[in-house]
KOLZA-292557 format. One record per residue (C-alpha): residue number from 1; residue in three letters; y, z, x. Coordinates in steps of 0.5 Angstrom, whole numbers, plus 2048, in hexadecimal, padded with zeros to 3 digits. Layout:
<pts>
PT/resi/resn/c2/c3/c1
PT/NUM/ALA/Y/Z/X $
...
</pts>
This chain:
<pts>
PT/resi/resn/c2/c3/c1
PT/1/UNK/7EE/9C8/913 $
PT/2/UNK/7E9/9CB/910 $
PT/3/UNK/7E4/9D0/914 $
PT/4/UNK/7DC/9CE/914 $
PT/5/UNK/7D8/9D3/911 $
PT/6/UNK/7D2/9D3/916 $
PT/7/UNK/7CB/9D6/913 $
PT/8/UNK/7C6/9D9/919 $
PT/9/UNK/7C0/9DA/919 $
PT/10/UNK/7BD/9E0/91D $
PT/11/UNK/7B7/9E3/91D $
PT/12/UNK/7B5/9E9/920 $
PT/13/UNK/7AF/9ED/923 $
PT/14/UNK/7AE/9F3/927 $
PT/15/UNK/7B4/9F1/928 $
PT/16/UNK/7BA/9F7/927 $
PT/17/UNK/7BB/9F8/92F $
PT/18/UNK/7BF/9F2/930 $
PT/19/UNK/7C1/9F0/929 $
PT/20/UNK/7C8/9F3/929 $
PT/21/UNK/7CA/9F0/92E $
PT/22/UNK/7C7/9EA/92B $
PT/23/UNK/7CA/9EA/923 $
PT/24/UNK/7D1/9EC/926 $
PT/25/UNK/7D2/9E6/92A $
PT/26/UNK/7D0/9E2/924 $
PT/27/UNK/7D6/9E6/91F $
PT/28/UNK/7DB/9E6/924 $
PT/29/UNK/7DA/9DE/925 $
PT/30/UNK/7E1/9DA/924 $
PT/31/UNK/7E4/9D6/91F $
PT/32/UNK/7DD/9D5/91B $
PT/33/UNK/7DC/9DA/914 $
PT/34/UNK/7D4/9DD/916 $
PT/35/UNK/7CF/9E0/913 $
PT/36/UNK/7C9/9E2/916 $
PT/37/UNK/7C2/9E1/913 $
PT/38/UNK/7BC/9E6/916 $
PT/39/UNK/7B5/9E6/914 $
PT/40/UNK/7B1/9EC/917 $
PT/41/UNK/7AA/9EB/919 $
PT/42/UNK/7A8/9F2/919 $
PT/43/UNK/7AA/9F6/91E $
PT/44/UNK/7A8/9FC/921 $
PT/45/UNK/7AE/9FE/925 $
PT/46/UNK/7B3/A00/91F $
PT/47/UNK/7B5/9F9/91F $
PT/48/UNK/7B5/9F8/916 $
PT/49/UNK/7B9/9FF/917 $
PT/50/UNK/7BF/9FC/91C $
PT/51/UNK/7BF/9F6/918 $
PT/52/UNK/7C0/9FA/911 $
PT/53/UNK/7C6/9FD/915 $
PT/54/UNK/7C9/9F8/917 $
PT/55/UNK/7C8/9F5/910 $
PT/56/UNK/7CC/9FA/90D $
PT/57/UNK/7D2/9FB/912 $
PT/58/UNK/7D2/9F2/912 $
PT/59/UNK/7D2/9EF/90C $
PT/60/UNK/7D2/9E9/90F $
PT/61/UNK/7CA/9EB/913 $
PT/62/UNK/7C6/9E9/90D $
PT/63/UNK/7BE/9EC/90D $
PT/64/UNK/7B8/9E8/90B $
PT/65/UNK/7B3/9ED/907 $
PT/66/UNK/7AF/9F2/90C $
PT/67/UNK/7A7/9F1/90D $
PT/68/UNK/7A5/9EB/90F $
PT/69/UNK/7A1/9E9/915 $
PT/70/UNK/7A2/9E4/919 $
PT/71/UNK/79F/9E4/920 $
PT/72/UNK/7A3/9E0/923 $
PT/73/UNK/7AB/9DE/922 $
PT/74/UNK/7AA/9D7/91F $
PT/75/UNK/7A6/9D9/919 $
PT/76/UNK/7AC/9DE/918 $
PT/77/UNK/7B1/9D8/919 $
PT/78/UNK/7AD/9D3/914 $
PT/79/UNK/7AE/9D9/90F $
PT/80/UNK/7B6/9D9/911 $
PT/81/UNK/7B6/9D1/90F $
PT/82/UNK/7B2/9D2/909 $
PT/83/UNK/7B6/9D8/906 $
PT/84/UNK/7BD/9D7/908 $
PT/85/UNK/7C1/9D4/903 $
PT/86/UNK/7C5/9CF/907 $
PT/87/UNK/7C9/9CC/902 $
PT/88/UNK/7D1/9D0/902 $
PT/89/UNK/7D0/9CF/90B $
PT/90/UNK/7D3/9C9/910 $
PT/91/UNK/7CE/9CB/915 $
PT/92/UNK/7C7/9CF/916 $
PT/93/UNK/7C6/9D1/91D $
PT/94/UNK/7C0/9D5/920 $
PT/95/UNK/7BF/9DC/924 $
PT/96/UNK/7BB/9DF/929 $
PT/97/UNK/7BC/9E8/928 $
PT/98/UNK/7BD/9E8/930 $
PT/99/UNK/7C3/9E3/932 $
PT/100/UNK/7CA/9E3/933 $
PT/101/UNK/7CE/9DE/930 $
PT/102/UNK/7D5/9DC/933 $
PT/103/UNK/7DB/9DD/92D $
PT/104/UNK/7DB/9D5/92D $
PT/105/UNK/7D4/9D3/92C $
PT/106/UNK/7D5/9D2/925 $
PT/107/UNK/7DB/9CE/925 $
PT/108/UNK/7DB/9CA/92B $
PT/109/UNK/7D4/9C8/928 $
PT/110/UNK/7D7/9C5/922 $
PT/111/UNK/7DD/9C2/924 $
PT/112/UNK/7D8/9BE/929 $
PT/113/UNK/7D3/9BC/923 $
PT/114/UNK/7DA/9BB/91F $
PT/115/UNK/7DD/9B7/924 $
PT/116/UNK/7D8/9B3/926 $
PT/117/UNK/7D4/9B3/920 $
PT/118/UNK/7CE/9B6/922 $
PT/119/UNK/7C9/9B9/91D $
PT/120/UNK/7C7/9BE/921 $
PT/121/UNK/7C9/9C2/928 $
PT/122/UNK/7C5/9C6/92E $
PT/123/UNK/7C7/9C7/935 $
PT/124/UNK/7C5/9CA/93B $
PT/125/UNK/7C5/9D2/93C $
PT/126/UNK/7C5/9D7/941 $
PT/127/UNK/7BF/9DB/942 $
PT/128/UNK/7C0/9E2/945 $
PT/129/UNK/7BB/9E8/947 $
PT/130/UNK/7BC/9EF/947 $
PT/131/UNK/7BD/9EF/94F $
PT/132/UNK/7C3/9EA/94E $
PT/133/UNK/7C1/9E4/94F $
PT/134/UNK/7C4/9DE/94B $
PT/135/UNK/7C1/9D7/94B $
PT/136/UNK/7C3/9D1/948 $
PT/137/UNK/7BF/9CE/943 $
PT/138/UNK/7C1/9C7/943 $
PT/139/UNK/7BD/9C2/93D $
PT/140/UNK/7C3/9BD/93D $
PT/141/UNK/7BE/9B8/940 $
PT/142/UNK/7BF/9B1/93C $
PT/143/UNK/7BB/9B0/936 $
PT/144/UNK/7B6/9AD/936 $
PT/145/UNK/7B2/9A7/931 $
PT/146/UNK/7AD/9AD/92F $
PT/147/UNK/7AE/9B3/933 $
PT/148/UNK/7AF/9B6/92C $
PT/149/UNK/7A7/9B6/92B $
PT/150/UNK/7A6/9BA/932 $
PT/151/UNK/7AC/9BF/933 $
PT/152/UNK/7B2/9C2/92F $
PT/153/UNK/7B9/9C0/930 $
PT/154/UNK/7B9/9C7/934 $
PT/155/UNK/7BA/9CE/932 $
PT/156/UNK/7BB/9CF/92B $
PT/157/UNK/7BE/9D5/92B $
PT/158/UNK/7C4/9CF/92C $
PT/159/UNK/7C3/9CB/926 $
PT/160/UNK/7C8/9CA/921 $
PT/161/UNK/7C7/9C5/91B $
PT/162/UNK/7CB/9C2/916 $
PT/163/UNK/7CA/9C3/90F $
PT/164/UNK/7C6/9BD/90E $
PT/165/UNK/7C1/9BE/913 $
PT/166/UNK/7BF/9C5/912 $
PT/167/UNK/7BF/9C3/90B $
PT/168/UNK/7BA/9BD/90D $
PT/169/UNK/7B6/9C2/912 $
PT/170/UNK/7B5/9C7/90C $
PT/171/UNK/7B1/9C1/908 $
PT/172/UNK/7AE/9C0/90D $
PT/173/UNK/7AB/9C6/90E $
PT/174/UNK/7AA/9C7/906 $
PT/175/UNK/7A6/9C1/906 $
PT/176/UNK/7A1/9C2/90C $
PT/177/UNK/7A1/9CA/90B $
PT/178/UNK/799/9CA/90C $
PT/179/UNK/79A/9C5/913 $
PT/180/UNK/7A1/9C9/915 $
PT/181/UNK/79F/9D0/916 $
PT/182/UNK/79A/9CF/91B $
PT/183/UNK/79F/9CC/91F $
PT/184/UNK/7A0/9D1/924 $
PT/185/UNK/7A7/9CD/928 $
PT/186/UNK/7AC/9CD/922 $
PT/187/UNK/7B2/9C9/927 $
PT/188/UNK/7AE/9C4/928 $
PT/189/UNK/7AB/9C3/921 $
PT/190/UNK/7B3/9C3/91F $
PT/191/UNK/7B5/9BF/925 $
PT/192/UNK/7AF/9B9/923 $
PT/193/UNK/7B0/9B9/91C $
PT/194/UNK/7B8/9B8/91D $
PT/195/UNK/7B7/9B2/922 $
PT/196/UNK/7B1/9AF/91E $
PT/197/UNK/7B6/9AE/919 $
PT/198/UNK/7BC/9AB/91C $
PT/199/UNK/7C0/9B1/91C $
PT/200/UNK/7C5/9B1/922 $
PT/201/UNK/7C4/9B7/928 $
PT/202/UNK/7C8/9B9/92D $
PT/203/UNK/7C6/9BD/932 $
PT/204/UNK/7CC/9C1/937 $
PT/205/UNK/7CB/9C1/93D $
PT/206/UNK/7D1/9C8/93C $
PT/207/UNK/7CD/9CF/93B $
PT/208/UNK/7CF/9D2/936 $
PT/209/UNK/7CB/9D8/936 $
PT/210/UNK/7C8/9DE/93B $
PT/211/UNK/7C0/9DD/93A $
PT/212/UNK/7BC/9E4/93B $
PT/213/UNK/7B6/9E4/940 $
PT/214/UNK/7B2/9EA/93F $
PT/215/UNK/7AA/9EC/93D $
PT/216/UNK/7A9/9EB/936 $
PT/217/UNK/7AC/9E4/936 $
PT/218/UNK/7A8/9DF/933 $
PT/219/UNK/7AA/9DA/936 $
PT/220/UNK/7B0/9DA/93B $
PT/221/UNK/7B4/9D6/93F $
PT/222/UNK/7AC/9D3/941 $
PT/223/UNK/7AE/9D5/94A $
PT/224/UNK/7A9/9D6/94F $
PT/225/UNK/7A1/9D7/950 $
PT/226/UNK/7A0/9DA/949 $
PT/227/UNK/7A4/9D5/945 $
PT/228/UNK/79F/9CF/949 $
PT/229/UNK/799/9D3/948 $
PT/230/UNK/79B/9D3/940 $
PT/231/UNK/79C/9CC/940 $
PT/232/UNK/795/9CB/944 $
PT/233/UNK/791/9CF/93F $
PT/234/UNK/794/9CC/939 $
PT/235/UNK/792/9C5/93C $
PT/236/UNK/78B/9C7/93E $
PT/237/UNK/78B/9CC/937 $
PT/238/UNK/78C/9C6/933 $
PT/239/UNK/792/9C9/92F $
PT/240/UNK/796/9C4/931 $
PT/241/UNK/793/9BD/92F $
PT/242/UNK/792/9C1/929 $
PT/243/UNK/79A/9C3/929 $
PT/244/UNK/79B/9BC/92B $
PT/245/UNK/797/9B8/927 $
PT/246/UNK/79A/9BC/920 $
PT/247/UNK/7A1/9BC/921 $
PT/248/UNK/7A0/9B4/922 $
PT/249/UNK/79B/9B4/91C $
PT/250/UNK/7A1/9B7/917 $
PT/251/UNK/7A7/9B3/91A $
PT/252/UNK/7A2/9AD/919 $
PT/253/UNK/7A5/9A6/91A $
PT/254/UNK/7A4/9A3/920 $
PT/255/UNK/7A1/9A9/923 $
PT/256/UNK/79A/9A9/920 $
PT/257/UNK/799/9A3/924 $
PT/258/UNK/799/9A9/92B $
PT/259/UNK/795/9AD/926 $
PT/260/UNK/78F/9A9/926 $
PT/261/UNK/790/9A8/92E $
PT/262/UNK/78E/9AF/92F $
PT/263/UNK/78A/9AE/929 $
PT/264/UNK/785/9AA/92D $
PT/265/UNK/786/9AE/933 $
PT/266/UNK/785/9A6/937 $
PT/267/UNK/785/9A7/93E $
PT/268/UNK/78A/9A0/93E $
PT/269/UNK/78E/9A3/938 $
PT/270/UNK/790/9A9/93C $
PT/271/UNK/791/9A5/941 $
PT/272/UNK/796/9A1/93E $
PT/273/UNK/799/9A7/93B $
PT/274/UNK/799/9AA/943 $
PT/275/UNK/79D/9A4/945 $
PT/276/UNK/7A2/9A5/93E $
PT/277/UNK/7A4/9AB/940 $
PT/278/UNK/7AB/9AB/941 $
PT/279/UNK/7AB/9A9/93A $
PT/280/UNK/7A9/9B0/938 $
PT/281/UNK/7AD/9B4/93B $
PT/282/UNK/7B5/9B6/93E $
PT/283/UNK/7B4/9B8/945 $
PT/284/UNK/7B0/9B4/94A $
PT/285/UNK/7AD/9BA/94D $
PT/286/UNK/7A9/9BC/946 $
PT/287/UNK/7A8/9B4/945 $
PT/288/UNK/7A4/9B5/94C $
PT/289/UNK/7A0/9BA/949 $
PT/290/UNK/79F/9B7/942 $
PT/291/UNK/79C/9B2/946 $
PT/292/UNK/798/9B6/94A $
PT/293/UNK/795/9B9/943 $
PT/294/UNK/794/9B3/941 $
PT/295/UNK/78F/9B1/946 $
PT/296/UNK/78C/9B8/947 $
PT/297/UNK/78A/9B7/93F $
PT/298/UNK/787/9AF/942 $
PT/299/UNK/782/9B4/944 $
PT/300/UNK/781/9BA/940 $
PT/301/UNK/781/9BB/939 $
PT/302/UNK/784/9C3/937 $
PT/303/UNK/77D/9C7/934 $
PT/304/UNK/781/9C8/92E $
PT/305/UNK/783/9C0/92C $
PT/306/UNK/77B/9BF/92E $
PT/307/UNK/779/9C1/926 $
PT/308/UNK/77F/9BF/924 $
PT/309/UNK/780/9B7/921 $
PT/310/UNK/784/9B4/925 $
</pts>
């Protein structure tokens, strides 16, 4: 049988406390050839500095060239799909810099897409904190009509696609550059396009990673008051319905149909949008607050969407 090569994508920022143990979980992953791609946002704590080293001692630790500036991990991911020649790989899998990856992450990922035909995996994670909590991070809810245009398929630091989709997904970002890049969520961008276009998506209720908690996360395991707060803010601000109405508008089809319902902001069509919800996403309690926004947005239009044309 021959052995998969699988091409990951990892990108790093400020990120030399935990990517050791990161990269050594991804080379002493089993029965699967890797190689491990990263693209370094300029860093301050020597993070270009370990990543030559390792470079050097692995020839299997492929750097991007140093002196970008990203500010933020998915433009660096962007550039990784961009540049990475995906050609010679089965597989392309992404990559936080602070996570522990079981040995089998890789290969039962592929053997699920391979045995039942899936274009794409994710699973659940276990989130864990420096005290030594853990937590289950369960997104393996069922899929829903159109979840795929308000959240990701879950963290994407799971994601393993299939040649043929990464293929897609590069293209995809080639084609919108000028629209992609100010997208600030590159899961869930993943996540629309390869759902939008028919590819299969199975979402494992297994964990096959230990996802790290701590302060210079941009994102996180979403747990807690400060993870609501964040999400209320990004209601009120507005810089969700932008997310939202963008994604929908490059994956077009069918969706631009609820783009011109937020377009509108009709009371009675966000209404309808409010009753609709669990259309939009997995997990009841996040249908619940969808609806929620939907209604608080009957009432008030964010400053940032008053000067815009929607």
């Amino acid at each position: 049988m021959v052995t998969p090569k699988v091409a990951v994508l990892l990108a790093a920022y400020n990120g030399v406390s935990w990517l050791p143990e990161q990269v050594i979980s991804i080379l002493e992953q089993i029965e699967v050839e890797v190689e491990i791609f990263i693209s370094v946002d300029s860093s301050q704590d020597g993070t270009e500095a370990w990543v030559s080293k390792i470079a050097c001692e692995n020839e299997n630790v492929k750097p991007l060239p140093y002196g970008c500036e990203f500010g933020g991990a998915a433009i660096n991911f962007y550039r990784l799909v961009r540049e990475v020649d995906f050609t010679k790989f089965d597989y392309i899998a992404l990559s936080d810099q602070d996570d522990i990856w079981f040995p089998d992450k890789l290969i039962r990922s592929i053997r699920v897409l391979d045995k039942k035909n899936y274009d794409a995996y994710s699973s659940n994670v276990i989130a864990f904190w420096p005290d030594g909590r853990k937590s289950l991070i369960n997104k393996a809810q069922a899929q829903r009509e159109m979840d795929y245009l308000f959240e990701a398929a879950g963290p994407g630091c799971t994601y393993v696609l299939t040649k043929s989709l990464a293929v897609g997904v590069k293209g995809f970002v080639l084609d919108n550059w000028s629209v992609v890049k100010g997208i600030s969520l590159h899961d869930w961008l993943f996540y629309a396009y390869a759902r939008s276009q028919g590819y299969r998506w199975f979402i494992d209720p297994e964990p096959t990673l230990f996802y790290r908690q701590h302060d210079s996360n941009q994102l996180g395991a979403n747990i807690g008051f400060y993870a609501a707060f964040r999400r209320i803010h990004a209601i009120v601000s507005g810089d969700w319905i932008l997310q939202v109405k963008t994604i929908a508008g490059l994956v077009s089809r069918e969706e631009k149909s609820l783009v011109s319902l937020f377009g509108s902001f009709e009371r009675i069509k966000l209404f309808k949008l409010a009753i609709a919800s669990f259309r939009y996403r997995r997990r009841c309690r996040d249908q619940f607050f969808l609806s929620l926004a939907f209604v608080f947005l009957c009432f008030y239009k964010p400053k940032k969407l008053r000067s815009k044309a929607f």
